[in-house]
C-alpha positions as CSV (number, residue, x, y, z in Angstrom):
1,X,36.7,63.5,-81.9
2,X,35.0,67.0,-81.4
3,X,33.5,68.3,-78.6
4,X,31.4,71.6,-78.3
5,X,30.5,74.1,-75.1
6,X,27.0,75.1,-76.2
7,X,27.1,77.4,-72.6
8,X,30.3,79.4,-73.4
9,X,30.3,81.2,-76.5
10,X,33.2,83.6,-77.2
11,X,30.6,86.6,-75.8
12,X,30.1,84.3,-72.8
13,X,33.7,84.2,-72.0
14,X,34.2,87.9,-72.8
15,X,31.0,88.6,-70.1
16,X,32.9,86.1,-67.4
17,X,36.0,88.3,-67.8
18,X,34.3,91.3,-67.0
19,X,32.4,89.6,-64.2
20,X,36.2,88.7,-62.8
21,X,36.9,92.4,-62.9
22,X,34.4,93.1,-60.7
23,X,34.9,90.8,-58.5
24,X,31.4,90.4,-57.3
25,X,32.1,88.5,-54.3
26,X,31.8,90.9,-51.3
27,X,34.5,90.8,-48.9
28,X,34.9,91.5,-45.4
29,X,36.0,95.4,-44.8
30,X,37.6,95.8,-41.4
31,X,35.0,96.5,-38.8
32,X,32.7,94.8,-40.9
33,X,30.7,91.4,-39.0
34,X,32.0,88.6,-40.2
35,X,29.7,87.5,-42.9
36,X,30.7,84.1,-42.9
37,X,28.7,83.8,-39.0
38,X,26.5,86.0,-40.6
39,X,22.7,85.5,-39.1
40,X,20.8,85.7,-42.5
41,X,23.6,82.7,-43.7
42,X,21.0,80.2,-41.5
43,X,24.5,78.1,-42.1
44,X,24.5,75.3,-40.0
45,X,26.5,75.1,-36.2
46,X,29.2,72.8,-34.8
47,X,29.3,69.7,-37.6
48,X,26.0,69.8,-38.6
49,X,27.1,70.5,-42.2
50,X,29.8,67.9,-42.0
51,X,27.6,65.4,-40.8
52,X,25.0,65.9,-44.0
53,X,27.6,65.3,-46.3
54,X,28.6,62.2,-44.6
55,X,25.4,61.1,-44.4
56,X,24.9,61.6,-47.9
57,X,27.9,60.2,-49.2
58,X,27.2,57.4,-47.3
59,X,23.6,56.5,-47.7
60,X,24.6,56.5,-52.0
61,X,24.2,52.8,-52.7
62,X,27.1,51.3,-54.9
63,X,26.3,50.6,-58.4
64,X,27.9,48.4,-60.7
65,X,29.1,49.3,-64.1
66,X,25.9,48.3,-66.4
67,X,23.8,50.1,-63.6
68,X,25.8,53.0,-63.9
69,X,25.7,52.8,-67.7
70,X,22.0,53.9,-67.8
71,X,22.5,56.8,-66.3
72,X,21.6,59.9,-68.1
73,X,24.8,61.3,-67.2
74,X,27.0,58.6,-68.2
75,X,28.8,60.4,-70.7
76,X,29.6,63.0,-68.3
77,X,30.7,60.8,-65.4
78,X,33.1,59.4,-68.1
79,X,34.4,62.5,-69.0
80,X,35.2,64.0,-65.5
81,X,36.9,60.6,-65.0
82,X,38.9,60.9,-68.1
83,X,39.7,64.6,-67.2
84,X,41.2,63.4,-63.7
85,X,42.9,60.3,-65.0
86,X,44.9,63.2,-68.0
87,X,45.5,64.8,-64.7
88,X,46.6,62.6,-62.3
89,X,49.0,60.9,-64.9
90,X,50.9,64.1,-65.9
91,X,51.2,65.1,-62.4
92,X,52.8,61.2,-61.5
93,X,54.5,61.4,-64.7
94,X,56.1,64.9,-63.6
95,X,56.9,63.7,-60.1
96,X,58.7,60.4,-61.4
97,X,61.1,61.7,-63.1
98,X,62.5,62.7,-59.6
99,X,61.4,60.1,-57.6
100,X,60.8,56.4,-57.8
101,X,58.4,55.9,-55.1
102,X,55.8,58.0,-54.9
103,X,53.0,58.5,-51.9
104,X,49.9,59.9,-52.3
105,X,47.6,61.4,-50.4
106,X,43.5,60.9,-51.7
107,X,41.7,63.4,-50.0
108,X,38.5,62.8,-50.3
109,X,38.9,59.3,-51.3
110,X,34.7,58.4,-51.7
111,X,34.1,54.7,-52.2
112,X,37.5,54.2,-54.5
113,X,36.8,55.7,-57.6
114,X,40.8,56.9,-58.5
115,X,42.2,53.7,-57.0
116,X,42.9,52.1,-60.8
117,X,44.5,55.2,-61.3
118,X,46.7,54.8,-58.6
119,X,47.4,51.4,-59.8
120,X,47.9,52.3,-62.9
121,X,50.4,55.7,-62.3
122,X,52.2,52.9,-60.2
123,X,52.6,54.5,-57.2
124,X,54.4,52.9,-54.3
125,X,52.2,54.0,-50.8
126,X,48.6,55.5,-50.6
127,X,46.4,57.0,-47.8
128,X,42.7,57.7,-48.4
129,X,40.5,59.7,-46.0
130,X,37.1,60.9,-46.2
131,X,34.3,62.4,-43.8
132,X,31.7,59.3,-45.1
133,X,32.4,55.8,-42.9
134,X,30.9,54.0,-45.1
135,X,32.4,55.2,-48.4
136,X,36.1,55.0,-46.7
137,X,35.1,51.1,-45.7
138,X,33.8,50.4,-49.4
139,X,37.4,52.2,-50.6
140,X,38.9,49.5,-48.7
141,X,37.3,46.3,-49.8
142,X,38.1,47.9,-53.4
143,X,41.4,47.6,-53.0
144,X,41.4,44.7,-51.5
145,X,39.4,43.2,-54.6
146,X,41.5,44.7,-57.0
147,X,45.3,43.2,-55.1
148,X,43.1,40.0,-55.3
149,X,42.6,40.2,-59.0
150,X,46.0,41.4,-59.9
151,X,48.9,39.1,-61.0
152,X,50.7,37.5,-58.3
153,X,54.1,39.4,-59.6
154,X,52.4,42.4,-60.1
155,X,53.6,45.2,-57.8
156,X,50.2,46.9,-56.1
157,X,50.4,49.9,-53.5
158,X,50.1,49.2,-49.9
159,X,47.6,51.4,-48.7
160,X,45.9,53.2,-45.4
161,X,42.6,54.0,-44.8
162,X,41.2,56.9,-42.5
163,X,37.5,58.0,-41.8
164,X,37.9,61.7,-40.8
165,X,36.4,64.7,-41.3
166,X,39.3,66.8,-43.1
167,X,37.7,70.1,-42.4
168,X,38.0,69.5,-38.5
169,X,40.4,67.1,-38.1
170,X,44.2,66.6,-38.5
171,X,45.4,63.6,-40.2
172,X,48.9,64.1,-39.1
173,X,47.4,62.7,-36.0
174,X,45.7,59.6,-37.1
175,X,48.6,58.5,-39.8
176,X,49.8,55.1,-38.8
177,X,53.6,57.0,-39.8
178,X,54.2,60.1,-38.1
179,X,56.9,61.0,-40.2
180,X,55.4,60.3,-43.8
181,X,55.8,62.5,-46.6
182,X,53.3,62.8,-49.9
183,X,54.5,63.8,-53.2
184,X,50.7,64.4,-54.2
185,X,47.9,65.5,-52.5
186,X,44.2,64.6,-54.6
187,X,41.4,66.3,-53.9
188,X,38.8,65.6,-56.5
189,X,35.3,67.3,-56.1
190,X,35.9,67.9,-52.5
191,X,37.6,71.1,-51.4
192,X,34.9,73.1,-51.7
193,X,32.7,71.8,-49.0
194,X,35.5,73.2,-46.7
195,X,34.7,76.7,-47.6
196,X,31.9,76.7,-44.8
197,X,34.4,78.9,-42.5
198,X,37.7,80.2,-42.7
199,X,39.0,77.9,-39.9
200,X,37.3,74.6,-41.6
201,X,39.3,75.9,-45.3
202,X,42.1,76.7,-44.1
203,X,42.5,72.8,-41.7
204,X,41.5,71.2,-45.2
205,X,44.4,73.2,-46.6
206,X,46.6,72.3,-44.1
207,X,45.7,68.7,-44.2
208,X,46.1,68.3,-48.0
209,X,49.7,70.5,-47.8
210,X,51.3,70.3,-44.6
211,X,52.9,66.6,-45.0
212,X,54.2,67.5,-48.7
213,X,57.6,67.3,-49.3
214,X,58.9,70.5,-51.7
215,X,58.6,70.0,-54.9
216,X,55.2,67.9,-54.1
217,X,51.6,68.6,-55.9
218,X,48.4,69.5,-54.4
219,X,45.8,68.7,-57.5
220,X,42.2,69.2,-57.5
221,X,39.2,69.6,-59.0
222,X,36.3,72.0,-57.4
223,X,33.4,74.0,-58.7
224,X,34.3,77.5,-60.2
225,X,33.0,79.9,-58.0
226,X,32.8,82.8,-60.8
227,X,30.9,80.8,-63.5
228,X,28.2,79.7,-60.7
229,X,27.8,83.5,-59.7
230,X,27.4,84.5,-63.1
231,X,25.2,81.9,-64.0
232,X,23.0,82.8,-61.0
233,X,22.8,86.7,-61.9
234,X,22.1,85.9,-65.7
235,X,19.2,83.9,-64.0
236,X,15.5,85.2,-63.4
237,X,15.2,83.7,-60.4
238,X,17.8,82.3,-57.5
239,X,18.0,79.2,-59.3
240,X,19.5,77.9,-62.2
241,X,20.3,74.6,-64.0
242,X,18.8,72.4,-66.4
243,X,17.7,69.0,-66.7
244,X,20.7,67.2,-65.2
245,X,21.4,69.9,-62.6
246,X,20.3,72.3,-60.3
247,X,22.3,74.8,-58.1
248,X,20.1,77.0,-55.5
249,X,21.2,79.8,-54.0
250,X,19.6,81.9,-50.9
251,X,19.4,85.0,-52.5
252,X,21.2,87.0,-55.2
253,X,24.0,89.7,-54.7
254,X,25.4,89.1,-51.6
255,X,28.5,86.5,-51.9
256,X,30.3,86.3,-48.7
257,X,34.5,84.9,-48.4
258,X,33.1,81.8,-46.2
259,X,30.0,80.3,-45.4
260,X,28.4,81.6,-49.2
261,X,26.4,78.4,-49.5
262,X,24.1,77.0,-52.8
263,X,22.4,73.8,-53.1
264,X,24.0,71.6,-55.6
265,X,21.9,68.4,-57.1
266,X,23.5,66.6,-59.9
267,X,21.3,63.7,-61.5
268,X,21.9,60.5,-59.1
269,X,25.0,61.5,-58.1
270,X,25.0,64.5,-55.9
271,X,22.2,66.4,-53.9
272,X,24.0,67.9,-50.7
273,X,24.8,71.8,-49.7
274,X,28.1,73.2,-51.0
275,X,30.0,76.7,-51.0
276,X,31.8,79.1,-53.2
277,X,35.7,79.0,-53.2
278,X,36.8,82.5,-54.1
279,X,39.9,81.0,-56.1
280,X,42.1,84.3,-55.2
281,X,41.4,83.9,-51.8
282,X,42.1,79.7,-52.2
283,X,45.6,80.8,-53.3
284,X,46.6,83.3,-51.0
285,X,45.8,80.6,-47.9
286,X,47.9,78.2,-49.5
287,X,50.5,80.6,-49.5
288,X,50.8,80.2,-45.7
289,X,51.7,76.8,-46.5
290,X,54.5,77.2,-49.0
291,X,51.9,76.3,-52.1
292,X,52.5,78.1,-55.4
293,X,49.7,78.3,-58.0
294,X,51.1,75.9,-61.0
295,X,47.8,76.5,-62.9
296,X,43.9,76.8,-63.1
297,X,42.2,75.7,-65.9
298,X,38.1,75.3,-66.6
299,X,37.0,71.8,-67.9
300,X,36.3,73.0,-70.9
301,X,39.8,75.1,-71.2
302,X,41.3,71.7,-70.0
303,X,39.7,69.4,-72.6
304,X,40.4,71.5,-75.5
305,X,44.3,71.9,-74.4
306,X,44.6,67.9,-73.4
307,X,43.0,66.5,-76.8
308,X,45.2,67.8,-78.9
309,X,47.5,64.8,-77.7
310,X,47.3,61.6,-79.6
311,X,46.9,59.7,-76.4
312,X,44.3,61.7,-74.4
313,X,42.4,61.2,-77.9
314,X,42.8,57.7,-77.5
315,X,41.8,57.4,-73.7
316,X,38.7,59.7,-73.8
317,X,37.7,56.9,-76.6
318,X,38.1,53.8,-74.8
319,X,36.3,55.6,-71.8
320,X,33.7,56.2,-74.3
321,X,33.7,59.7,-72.4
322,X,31.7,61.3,-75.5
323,X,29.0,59.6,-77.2
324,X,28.7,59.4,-80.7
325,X,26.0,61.9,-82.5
326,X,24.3,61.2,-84.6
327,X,23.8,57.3,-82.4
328,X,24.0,54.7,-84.9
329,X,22.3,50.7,-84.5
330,X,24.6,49.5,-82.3
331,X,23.6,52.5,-79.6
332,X,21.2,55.3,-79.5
333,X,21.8,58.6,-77.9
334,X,21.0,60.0,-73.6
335,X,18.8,61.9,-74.5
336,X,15.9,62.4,-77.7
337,X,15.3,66.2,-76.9
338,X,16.1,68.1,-80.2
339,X,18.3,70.9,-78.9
340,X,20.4,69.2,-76.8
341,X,22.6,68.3,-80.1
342,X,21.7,71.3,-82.2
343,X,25.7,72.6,-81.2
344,X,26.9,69.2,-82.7
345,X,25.4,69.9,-85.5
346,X,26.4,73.7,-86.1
347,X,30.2,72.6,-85.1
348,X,30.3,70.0,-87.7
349,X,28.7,72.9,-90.3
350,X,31.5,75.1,-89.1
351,X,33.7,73.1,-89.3
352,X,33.4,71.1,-92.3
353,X,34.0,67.9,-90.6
354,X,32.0,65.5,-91.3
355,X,29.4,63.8,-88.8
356,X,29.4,61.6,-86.4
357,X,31.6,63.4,-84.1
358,X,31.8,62.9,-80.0
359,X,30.1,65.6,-78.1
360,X,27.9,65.4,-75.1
361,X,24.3,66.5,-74.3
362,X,24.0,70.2,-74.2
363,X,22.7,69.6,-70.4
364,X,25.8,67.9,-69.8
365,X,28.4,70.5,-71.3
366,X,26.3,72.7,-68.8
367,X,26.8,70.8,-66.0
368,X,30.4,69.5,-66.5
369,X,31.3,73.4,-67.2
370,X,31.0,74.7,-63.9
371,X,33.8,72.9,-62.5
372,X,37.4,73.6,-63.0
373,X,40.7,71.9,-62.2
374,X,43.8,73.3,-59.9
375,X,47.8,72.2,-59.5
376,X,49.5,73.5,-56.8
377,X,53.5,73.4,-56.2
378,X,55.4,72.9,-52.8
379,X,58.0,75.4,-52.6
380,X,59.8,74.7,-49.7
C-alpha cells in the first residue's frame, strides 16, 4: 500500500517553507483600516455569507452509497474519511484512558457523516450542530436509523441535535444541559468558513472550546491557508485547480487576517465561498480560551506518519480509500487520462516495489493536499 504526492516534491516543500518565512499574508498595522471591512473585499453584510452556505449545504441531495461510488472523487472522499476516522479514534482512544464516558461535541455535524465513528469510538453523549436545517434534520433521522439497526443490547449514544449558525450564535444557550461538559470538540471541514470576521472566528472558537473540560480536545480539519496562497501566486492567473477542483481568488497579493475570501468548488461535493485561516493567528485566539496547540499536520504529512501502523494499513483498505493502479478485471481505474498515474508509476520504479500499488489520481492528491488536520489541548 503506496501512495504518492505528485504536487509536493521535496523542492515544493522547500519553496512552501520559504513562503512561511515570509509570511505573505498582510496584517493589520495599527492605524491601518481594517481590511477585513475592507470596501474592495465586496464580502458580503449581516448573514448573507452564512445564509449561502446553508443554503448550499442544504439544497445537496443525499446520495446513497452505489451513487456515491461513481463519483470521480470517490477515492478521495474515502480517504478524507479514513484520515478523520485515524483521527477521531486516537483522540477517543487518548481521552479513554481517563475517562469512561466521553461527550462530544460535532461541530459542523452536516447530514451525519462521522456518526458510525461515534458509534464505533463508543462514546457515551453527542451534540451535533450545523448552520444547514436540513442537513442537521437528515443527521437526525441517521441516527435514528442506525439505534434501529443496532443490536438490542448494544449500547448506542443518546444524542442532541441543534440547527445554529456557530459563527453567530452560542450554543451554550440552546444546549438542553446547561452545565454539560465535552471532552472533544470535531470540527471537520468547517472552521474555516468562520474566518469571514474576527468576531464570527473567534464565537466559532468559543463555541467549539468554551464548554471543554481541561484536558479535552478541539480536533479539526480545515484548508491550509499557506499551500492555497502559494498555489495561487505559482498560478498565471487568479485561479488555480484542476479537473476535480477549482479555488478562485479576487485578486493576487493582498491576503487580509479576516474576510480573505476564494471560491472553492470540489467535484459534486462543494461549490460555496470560503476564507483563509492564517494558522498562527488560529492559535493565538485559542489561547484566550485556554487551547494549547497539540499538533498541525498536512494530509499528506498525516498519511505518510499514520500508515506506517499495521492497522491504519488495514482500514484505509477496507475503505478502499486508494484505488488499485494499474485497475485489474474486476474494476477499472477514475480516471483514463495518461498522466494522472504517471507518479504511480515513477514511485513503483523508485522504489522497486512491484505494481499494483494504491495511490490516487494525480487530480485527487491535488485536491486532498490543500487541507490539513489540527489537535488542540484544554489547559485549564
Amino acid at each position: 500500500m503506496m501512495a504518492e504526492d505528485s504536487r509536493l516534491s521535496s523542492a515544493d516543500r522547500g519553496n512552501f517553507g520559504a513562503l512561511q518565512d515570509q509570511r505573505p499574508l498582510k496584517r493589520r498595522h495599527d492605524g491601518d483600516e481594517d481590511e477585513s471591512l475592507s470596501p474592495n473585499k465586496k464580502l458580503d453584510t449581516g448573514e448573507g455569507h452564512s445564509q449561502k452556505v446553508a443554503t448550499h449545504y442544504n439544497s445537496l441531495q443525499e446520495r446513497g452509497l452505489a451513487e456515491r461510488s461513481k463519483s470521480r472523487i470517490v477515492h478521495m472522499r474515502n480517504f478524507n474519511n479514513w484520515l478523520k476516522s485515524v483521527l477521531i479514534g486516537e483522540i477517543l482512544d487518548t481521552v479513554r484512558r481517563d475517562r469512561r464516558e466521553v461527550c462530544v461535541l460535532d461541530l459542523g455535524c452536516g447530514k451525519g457523516g462521522d456518526l458510525l465513528k461515534w458509534k464505533k469510538g463508543h462514546i457515551s453523549r453527542l451534540v451535533c450542530a450545523d448552520i444547514a436545517g436540513v442537513s442537521v434534520e437528515q443527521c437526525q433521522q441517521r441516527y435514528a436509523d442506525m439505534k434501529k439497526r443496532s443490536h438490542p443490547h448494544e449500547r448506542i449514544f443518546t444524542a442532541e441535535f441543534i440547527t445554529a449558525d456557530c459563527s453567530r450564535e452560542l450554543l451554550s444557550e440552546k444546549l438542553s444541559d446547561s452545565e454539560l461538559q465535552f471532552d472533544v470538540c470535531s470540527c471537520q471541514f468547517v472552521y474555516h468558513y468562520s474566518f469571514e470576521s474576527q468576531q464570527q472566528a473567534d464565537t466559532m472558537l468559543r463555541n467549539a472550546c468554551e464548554r471543554l473540560r481541561p484536558g479535552g480536545f478541539f480536533i479539526g480539519t480545515t484548508p491550509d491557508a499557506y499551500e492555497l496562497v502559494k498555489r495561487l501566486e505559482q498560478a498565471d492567473s487568479n485561479s488555480f485547480g484542476n479537473e476535480v477542483y477549482r479555488v478562485t481568488f479576487q485578486k493576487k497579493g493582498d491576503y487580509p487576517l479576516f474576510g480573505c475570501q476564494y471560491d472553492f468548488n470540489l467535484e459534486g461535493v462543494v461549490d460555496v465561498p470560503e476564507f483563509l485561516v492564517y494558522f498562527p493567528l488560529f492559535v493565538e485566539m485559542a489561547k484566550k480560551y485556554n487551547m494549547r496547540l497539540v499538533y498541525k499536520k498536512t494530509f499528506h504529512q498525516f498519511f505518510e506518519e499514520k500508515i506506517k501502523d499495521e492497522r491504519n494499513k488495514t482500514l484505509m483498505q477496507r475503505m478502499q480509500a486508494l484505488e488499485q493502479y494499474p485497475a485489474d478485471d474486476r474494476c477499472k481505474l477514475v480516471c483514463d487520462g495518461v498522466t494522472e498515474y504517471e507518479h504511480a508509476e515513477r514511485r513503483a520504479q523508485s522504489t522497486g516495489v512491484a505494481l499494483p500499488l494504491g495511490t490516487l489520481s494525480r487530480s485527487e492528491w491535488e485536491a486532498t493536499s490543500i487541507y490539513l488536520v489540527f489537535v488542540f489541548e484544554k489547559t485549564a
